[in-house]
PASEBA-1860 file (N, C-alpha, C; in nm, 3 decimals):
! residues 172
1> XXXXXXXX> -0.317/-0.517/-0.019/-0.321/-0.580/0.110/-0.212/-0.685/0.115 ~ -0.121/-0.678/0.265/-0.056/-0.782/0.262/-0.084/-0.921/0.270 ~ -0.045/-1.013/0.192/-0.108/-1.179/0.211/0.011/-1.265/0.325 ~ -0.048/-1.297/0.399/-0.001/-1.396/0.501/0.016/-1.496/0.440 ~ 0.097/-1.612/0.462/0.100/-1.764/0.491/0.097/-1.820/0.588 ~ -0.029/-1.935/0.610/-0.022/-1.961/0.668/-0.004/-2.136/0.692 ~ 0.084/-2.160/0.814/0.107/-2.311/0.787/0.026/-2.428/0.889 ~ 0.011/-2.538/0.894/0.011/-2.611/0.955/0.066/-2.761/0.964
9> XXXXXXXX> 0.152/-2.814/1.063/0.202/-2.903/1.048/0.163/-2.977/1.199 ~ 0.145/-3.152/1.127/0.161/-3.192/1.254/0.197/-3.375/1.194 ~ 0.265/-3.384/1.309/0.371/-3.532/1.269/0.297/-3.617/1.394 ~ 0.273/-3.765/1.403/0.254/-3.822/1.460/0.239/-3.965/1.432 ~ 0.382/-4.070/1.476/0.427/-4.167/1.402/0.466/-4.203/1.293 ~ 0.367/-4.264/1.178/0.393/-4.252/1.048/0.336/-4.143/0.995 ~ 0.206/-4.096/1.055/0.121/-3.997/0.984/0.194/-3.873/0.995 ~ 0.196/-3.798/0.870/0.238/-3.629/0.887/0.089/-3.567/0.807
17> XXXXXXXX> 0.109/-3.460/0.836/0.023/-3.382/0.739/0.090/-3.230/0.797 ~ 0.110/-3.181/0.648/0.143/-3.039/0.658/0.120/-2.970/0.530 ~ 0.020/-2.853/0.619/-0.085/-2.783/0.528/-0.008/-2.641/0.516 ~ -0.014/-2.595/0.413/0.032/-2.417/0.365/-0.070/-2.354/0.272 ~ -0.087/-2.244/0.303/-0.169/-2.186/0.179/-0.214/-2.023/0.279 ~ -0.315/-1.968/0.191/-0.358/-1.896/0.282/-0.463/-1.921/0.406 ~ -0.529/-1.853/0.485/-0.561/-1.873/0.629/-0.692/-1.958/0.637 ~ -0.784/-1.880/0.500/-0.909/-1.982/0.437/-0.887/-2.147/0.429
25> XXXXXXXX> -0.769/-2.128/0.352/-0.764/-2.280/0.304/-0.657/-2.387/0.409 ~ -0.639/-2.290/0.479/-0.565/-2.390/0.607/-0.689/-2.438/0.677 ~ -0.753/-2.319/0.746/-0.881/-2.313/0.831/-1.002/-2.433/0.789 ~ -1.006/-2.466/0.677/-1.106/-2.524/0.590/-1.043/-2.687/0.593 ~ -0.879/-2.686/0.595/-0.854/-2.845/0.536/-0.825/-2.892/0.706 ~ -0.774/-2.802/0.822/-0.793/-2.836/0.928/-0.894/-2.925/1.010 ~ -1.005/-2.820/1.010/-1.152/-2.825/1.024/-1.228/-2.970/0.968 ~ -1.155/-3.011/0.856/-1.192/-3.092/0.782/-1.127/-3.247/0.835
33> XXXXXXXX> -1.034/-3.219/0.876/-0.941/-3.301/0.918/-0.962/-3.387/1.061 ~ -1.020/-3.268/1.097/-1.055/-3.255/1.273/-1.169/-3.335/1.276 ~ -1.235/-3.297/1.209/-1.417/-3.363/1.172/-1.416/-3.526/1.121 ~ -1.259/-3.533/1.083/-1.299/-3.672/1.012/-1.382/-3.656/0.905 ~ -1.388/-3.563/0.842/-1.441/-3.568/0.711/-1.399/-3.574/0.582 ~ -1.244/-3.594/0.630/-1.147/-3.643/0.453/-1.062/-3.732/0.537 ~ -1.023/-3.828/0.459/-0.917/-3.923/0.449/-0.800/-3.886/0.392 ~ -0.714/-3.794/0.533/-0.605/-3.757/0.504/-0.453/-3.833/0.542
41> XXXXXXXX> -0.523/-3.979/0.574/-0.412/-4.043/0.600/-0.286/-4.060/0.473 ~ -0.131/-4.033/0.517/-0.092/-4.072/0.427/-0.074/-3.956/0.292 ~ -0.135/-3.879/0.295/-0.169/-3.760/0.164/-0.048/-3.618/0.231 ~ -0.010/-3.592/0.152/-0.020/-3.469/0.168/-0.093/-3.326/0.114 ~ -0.086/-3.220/0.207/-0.152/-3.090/0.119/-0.088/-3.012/0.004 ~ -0.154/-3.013/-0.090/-0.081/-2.910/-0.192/-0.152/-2.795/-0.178 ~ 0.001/-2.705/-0.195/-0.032/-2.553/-0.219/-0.156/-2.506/-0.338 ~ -0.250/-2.427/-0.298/-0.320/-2.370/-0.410/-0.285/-2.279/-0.489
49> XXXXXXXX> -0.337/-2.291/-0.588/-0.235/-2.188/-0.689/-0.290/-2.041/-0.711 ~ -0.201/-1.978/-0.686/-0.261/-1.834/-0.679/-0.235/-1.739/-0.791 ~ -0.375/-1.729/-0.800/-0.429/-1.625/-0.918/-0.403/-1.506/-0.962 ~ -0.297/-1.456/-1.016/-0.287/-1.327/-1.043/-0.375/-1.264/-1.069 ~ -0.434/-1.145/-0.985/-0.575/-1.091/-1.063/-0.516/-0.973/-1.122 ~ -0.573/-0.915/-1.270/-0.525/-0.839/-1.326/-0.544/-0.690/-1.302 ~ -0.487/-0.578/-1.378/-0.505/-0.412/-1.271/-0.643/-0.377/-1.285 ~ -0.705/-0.396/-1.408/-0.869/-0.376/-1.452/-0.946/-0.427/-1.366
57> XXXXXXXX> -0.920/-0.574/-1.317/-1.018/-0.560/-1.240/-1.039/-0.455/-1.058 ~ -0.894/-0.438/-1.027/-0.924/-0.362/-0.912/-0.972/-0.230/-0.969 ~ -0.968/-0.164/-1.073/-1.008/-0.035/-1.145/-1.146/-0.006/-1.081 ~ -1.160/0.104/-1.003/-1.289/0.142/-0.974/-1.361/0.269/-1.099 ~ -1.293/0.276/-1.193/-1.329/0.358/-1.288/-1.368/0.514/-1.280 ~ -1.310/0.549/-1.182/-1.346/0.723/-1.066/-1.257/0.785/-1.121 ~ -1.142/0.754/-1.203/-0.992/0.841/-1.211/-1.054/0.812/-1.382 ~ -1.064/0.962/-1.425/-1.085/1.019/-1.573/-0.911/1.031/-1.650
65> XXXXXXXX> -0.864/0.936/-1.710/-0.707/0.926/-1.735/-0.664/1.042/-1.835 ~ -0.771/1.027/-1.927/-0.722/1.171/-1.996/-0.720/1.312/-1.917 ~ -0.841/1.357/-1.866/-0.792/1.451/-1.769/-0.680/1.428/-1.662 ~ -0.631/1.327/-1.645/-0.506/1.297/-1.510/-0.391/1.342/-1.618 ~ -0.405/1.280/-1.709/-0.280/1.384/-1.813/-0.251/1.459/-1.811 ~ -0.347/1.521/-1.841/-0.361/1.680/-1.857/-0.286/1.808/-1.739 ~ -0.383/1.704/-1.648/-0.362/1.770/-1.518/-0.237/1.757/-1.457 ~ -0.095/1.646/-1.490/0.006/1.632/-1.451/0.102/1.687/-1.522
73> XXXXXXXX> 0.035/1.750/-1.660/0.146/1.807/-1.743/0.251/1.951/-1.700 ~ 0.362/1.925/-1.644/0.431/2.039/-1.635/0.421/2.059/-1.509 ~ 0.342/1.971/-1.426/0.415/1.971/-1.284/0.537/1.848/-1.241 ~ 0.609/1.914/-1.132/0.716/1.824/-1.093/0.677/1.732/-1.019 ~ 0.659/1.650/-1.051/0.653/1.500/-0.979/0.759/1.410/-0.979 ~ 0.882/1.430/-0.897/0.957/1.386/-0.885/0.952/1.276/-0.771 ~ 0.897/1.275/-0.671/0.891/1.210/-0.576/0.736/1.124/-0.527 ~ 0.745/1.078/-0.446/0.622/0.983/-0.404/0.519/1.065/-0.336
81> XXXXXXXX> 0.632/1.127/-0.254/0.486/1.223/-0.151/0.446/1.363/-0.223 ~ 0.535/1.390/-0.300/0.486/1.479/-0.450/0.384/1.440/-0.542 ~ 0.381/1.324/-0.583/0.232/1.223/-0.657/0.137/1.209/-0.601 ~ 0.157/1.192/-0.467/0.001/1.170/-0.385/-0.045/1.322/-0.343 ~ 0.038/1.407/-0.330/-0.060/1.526/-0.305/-0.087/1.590/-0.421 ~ -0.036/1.584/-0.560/-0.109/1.609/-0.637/-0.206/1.539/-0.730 ~ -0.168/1.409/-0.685/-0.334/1.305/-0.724/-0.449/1.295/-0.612 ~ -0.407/1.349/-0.498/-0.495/1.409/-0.378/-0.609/1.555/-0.466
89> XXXXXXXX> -0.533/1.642/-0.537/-0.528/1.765/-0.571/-0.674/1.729/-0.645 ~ -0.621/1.647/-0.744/-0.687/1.546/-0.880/-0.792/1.514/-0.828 ~ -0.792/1.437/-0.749/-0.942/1.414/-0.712/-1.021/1.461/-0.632 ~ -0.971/1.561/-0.563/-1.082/1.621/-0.516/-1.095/1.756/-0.595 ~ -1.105/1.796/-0.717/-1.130/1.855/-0.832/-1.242/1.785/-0.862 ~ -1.210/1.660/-0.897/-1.277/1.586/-0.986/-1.420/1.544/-0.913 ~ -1.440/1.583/-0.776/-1.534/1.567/-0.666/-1.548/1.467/-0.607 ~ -1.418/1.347/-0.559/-1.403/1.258/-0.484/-1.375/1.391/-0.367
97> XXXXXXXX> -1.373/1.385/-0.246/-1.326/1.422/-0.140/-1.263/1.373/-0.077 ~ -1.274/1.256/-0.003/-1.201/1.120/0.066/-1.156/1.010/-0.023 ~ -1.040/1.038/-0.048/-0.904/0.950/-0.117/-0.855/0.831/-0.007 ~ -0.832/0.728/-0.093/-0.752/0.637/-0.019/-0.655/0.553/-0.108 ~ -0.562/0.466/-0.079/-0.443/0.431/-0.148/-0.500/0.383/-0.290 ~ -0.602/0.335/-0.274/-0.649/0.250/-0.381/-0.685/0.334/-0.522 ~ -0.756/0.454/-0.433/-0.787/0.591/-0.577/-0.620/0.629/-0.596 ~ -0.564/0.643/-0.520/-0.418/0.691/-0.592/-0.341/0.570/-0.694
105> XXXXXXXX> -0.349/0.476/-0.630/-0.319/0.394/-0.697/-0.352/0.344/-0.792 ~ -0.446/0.400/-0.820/-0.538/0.404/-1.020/-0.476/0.530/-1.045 ~ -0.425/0.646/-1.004/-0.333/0.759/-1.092/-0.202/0.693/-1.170 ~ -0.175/0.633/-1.065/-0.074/0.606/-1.097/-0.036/0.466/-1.237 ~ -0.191/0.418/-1.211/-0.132/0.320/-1.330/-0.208/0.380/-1.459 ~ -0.294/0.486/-1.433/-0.286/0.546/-1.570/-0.194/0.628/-1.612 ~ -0.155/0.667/-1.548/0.038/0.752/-1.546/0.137/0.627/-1.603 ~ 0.121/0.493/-1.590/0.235/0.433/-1.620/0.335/0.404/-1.530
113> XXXXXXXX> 0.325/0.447/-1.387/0.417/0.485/-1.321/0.390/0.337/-1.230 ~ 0.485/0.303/-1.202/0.525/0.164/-1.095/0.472/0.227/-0.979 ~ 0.359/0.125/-0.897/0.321/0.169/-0.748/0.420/0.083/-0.654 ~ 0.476/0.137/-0.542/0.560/0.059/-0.439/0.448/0.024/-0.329 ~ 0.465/-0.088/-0.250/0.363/-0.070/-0.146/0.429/-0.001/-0.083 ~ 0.520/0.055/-0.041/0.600/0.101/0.083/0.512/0.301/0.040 ~ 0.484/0.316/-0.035/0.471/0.446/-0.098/0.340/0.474/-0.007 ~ 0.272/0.405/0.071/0.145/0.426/0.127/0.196/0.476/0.235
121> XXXXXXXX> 0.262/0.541/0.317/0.300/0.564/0.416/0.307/0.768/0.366 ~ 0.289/0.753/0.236/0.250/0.879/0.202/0.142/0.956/0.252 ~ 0.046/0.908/0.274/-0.140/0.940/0.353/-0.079/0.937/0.492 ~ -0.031/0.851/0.577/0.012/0.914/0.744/0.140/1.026/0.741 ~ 0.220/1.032/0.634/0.313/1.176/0.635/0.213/1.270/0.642 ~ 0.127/1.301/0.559/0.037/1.447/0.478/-0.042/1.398/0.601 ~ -0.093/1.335/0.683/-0.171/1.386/0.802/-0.072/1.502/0.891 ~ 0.047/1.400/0.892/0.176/1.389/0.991/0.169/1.539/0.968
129> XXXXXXXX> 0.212/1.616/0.838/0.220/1.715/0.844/0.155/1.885/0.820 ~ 0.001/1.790/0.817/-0.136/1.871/0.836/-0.204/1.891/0.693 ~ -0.126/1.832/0.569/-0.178/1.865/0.441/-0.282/1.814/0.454 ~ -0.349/1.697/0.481/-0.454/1.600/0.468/-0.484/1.561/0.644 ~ -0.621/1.525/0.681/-0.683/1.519/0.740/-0.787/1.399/0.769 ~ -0.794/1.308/0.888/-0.832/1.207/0.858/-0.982/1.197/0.782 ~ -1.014/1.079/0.758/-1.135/1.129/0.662/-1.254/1.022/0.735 ~ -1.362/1.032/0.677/-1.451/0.949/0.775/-1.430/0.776/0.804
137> XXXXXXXX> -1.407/0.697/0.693/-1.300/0.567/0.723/-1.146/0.525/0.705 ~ -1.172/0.429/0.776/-1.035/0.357/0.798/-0.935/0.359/0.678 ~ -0.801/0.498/0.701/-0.765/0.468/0.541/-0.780/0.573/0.392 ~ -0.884/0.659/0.471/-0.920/0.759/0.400/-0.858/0.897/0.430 ~ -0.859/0.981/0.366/-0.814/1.101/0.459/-0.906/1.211/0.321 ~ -0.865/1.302/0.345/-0.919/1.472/0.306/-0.832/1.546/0.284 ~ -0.818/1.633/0.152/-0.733/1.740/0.149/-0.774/1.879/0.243 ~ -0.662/1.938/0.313/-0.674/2.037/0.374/-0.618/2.125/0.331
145> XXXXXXXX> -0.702/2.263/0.353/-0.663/2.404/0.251/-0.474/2.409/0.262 ~ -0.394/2.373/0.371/-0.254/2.366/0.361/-0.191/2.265/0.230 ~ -0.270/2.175/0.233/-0.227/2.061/0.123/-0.277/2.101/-0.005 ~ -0.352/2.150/0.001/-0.410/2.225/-0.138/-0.326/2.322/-0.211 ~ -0.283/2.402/-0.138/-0.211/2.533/-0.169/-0.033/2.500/-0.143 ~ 0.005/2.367/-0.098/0.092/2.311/-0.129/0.095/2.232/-0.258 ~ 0.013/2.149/-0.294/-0.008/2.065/-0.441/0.017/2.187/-0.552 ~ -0.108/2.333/-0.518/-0.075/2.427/-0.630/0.065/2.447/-0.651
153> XXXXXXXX> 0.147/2.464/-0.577/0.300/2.485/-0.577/0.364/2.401/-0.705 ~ 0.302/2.281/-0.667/0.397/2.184/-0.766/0.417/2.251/-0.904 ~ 0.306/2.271/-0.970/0.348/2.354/-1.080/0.394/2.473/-1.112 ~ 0.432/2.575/-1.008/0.468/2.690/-1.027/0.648/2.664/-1.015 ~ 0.677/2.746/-1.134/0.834/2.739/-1.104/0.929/2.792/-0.965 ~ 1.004/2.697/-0.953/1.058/2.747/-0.816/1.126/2.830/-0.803 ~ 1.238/2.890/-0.704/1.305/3.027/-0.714/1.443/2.955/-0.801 ~ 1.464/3.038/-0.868/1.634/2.993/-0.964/1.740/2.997/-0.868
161> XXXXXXXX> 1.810/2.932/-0.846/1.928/2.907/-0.770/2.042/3.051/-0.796 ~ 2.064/3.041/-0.702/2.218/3.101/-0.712/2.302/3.072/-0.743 ~ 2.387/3.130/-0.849/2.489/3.071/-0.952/2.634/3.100/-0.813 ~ 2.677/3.017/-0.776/2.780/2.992/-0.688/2.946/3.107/-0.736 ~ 2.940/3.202/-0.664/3.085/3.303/-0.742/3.210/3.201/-0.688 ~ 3.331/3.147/-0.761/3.420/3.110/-0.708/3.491/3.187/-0.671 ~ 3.583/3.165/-0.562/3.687/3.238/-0.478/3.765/3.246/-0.542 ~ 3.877/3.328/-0.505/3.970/3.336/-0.544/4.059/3.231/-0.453
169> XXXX> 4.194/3.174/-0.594/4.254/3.080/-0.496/4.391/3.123/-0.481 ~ 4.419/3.097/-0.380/4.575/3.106/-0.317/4.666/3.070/-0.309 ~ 4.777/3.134/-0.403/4.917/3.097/-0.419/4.982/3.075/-0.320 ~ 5.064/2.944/-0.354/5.151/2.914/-0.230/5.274/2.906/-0.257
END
């Protein structure tokens, strides 16, 4: 989820006060301010310090990593919207049905693989282009028999290229 900042400032004579943080802790030292219930003459607000929370704890523990191994071995996953339809594939094998960024985004860190946020725009393509299907909430979607039988693809070898004949070249 994206995090906002949010600010508040307000100057009046000698007094300033200017508050930053997120929307809670603006909302809260405002409120507080307003009420006359802190003595903010003179003070300023410090930023709160924000907590890195670590990947374990967002882990919903649904993605079996040794089978995700398994299951990625020897397909091409070269690309982003290539990973999500076959960690789409993955879990609804595994009997999730309705995927959302967050189950992919545990493939991917048992894969090792760096998540982009920008990579979520993967779930409105695969609607966009009928693989997946919205799903009952906000965010969710469904594999559809097109996206299915597209994911199988990934592992089947593709057609071998055509070895290019050169021309003949011309004396001048």
């Amino acid at each position: 989820m994206h995090e906002h900042t949010f600010r508040f400032y307000i100057r009046q004579g000698d007094f300033e006060l200017d508050v930053e943080g997120d929307r809670n802790f603006v909302e809260s030292y405002v409120a507080a301010f307003l009420a006359g219930e802190a003595e903010l003459q003179g003070k300023k607000a410090i930023r709160p310090t924000r907590v890195k929370k670590s990947r374990e704890s967002k882990a919903s523990g649904m993605v079996d990593r040794a089978a995700l191994r398994d299951f990625v071995k020897g397909k091409k996953l070269g690309s982003d919207s290539k990973r999500y339809l076959a960690f789409s594939l993955f879990l609804k094998r595994q009997g999730i049905d309705q995927i959302n960024s967050a189950l992919v985004r545990e493939c991917y860190d048992a894969l090792d693989i760096p998540f982009k946020p920008a990579s979520r725009q993967n779930i409105f393509l695969m609607k966009k282009s009928g693989k997946a299907a919205a799903g009952s909430g906000q965010g969710y979607i469904t594999l559809t028999p097109k996206g299915e039988a597209e994911a199988e693809k990934l592992g089947m070898p593709g057609k071998p290229r055509k070895k290019r004949v050169a021309g003949k070249r011309s004396k001048k």
